[in-house]
C-alpha positions in Angstrom: 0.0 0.0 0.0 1.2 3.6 -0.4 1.3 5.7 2.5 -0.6 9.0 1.6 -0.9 12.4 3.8 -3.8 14.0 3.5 -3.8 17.0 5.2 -4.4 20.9 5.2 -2.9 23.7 5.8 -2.2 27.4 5.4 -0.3 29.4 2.6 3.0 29.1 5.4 2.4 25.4 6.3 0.5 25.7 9.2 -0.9 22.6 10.0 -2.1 23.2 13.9 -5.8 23.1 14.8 -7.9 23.2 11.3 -10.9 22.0 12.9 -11.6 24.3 15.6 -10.3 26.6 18.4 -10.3 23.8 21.3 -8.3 21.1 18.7 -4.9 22.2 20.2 -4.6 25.2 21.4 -0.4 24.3 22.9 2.3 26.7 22.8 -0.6 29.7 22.8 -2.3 28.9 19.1 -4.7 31.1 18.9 -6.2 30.4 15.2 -8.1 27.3 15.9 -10.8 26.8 13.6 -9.1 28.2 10.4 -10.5 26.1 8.1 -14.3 26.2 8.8 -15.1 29.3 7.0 -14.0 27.1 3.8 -15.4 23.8 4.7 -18.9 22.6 3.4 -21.3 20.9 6.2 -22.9 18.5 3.3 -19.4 16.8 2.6 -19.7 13.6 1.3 -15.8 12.9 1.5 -16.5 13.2 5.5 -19.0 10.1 5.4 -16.9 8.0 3.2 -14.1 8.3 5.6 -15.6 7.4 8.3 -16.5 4.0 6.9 -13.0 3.2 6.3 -10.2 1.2 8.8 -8.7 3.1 11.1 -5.2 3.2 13.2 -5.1 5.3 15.9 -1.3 5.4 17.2 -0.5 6.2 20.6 1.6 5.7 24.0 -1.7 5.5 26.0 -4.7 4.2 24.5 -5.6 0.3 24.8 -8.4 1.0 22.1 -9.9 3.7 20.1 -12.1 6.1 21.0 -15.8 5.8 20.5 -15.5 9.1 18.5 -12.7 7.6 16.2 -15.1 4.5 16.1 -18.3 6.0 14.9 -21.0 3.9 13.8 -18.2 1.2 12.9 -16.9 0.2 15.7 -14.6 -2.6 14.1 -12.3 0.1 11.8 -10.1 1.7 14.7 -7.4 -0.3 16.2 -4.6 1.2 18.4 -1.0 1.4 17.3 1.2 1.3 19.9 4.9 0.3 20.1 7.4 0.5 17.4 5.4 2.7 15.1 8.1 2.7 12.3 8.0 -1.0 11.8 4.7 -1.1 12.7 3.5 1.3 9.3 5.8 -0.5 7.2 3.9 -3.4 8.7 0.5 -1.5 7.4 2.7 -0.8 4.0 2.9 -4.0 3.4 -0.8 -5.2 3.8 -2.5 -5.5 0.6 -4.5 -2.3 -0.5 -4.6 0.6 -2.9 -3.5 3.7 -0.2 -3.1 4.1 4.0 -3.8 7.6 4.2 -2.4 9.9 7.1 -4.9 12.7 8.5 -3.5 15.5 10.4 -1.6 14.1 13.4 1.5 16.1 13.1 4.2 14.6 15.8 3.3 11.2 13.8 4.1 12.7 10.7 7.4 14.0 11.3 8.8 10.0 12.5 7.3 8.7 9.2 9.3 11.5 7.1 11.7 10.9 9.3 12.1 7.7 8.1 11.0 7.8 4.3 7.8 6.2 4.8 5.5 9.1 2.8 4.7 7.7 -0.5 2.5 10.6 -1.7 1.2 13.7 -0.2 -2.4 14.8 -0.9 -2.3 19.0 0.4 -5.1 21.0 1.1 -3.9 24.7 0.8 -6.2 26.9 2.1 -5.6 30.8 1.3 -4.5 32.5 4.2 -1.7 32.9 5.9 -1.7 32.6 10.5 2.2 33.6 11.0 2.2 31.7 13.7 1.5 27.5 14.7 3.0 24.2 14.1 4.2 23.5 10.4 4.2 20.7 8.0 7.8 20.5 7.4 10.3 21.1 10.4 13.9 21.0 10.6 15.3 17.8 10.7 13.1 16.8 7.7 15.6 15.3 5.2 15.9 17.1 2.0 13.8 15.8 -1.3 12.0 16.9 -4.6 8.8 16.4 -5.1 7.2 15.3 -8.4 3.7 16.7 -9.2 1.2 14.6 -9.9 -2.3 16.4 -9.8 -3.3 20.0 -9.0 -7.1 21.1 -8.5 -7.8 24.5 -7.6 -11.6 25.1 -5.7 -13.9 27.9 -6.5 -12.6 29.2 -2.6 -9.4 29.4 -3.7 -8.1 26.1 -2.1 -5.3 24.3 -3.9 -5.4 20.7 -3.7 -1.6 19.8 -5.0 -0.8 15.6 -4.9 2.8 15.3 -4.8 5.1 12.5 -5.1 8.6 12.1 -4.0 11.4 12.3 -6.9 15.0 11.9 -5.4 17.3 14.0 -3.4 17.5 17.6 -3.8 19.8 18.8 -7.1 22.1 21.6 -6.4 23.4 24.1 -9.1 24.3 27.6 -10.1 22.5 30.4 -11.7 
């Protein structure tokens, strides 16, 4: 399976606390809830989703949530342990794509580790100056290979990028 992340964020990368001001308000974020004055109640995408397996990976949990579980109580299992070998573990499962939502900390270990197959990015038109970011430092360097680009009437750019090999360096 390829590992996809899905995920949105702002014109400088914010990633923090799209869905509301309460999300994760840590280290003083104050723009929770940046994305609802783009997002449409009727979503389809939103119901299809939650239909689908889940993996819910953390230190703590013995099971899901009943939130994360919905009206399908059998697609969330918990992750715990070696999460590394436990995606390539996922990786390796026969399917089509294991999508990554949000869930920044997570993300970082997987690029970390050169697990991202393909990332699906939502970005919305604003910019917050301040929050946590998609990329950090001590990401390791790559290009990335377009592969589809939609732009929605609101002005969101919906870029699907693949990875294409170490950065090139040159002269100009």
């Amino acid at each position: 399976m390829k590992l996809t992340v899905q995920t949105f964020l702002t014109l400088d990368g914010v990633i923090q606390a799209p869905g509301g001001p309460e999300e994760d308000p840590s280290d003083a974020f104050t723009h929770g809830g940046w994305q609802a004055p783009f997002t449409d109640p009727a979503n389809p995408i939103a119901t299809a989703i939650n239909s689908l397996p889940k993996y819910v990976v953390s230190d703590s949990l013995s099971e899901a949530d009943a939130t994360w579980r919905g009206k399908h109580p059998d697609t969330a299992r918990v992750v715990t342990g070696d999460v590394v070998a436990a995606v390539r573990a996922l990786k390796d499962e026969p399917g089509d794509e294991l999508q990554i939502w949000g869930s920044g900390n997570l993300l970082q270990t997987l690029l970390q580790h050169e697990l991202v197959d393909r990332f699906r990015l939502m970005t919305f038109p604003l910019v917050l100056g301040s929050g946590r970011r998609l990329f950090n430092n001590g990401i390791l360097p790559a290009t990335m290979r377009p592969v589809d680009l939609t732009v929605t009437d609101l002005g969101i750019v919906i870029g699907t990028y693949e990875p294409a090999g170490p950065v090139r360096h040159g002269e100009m």
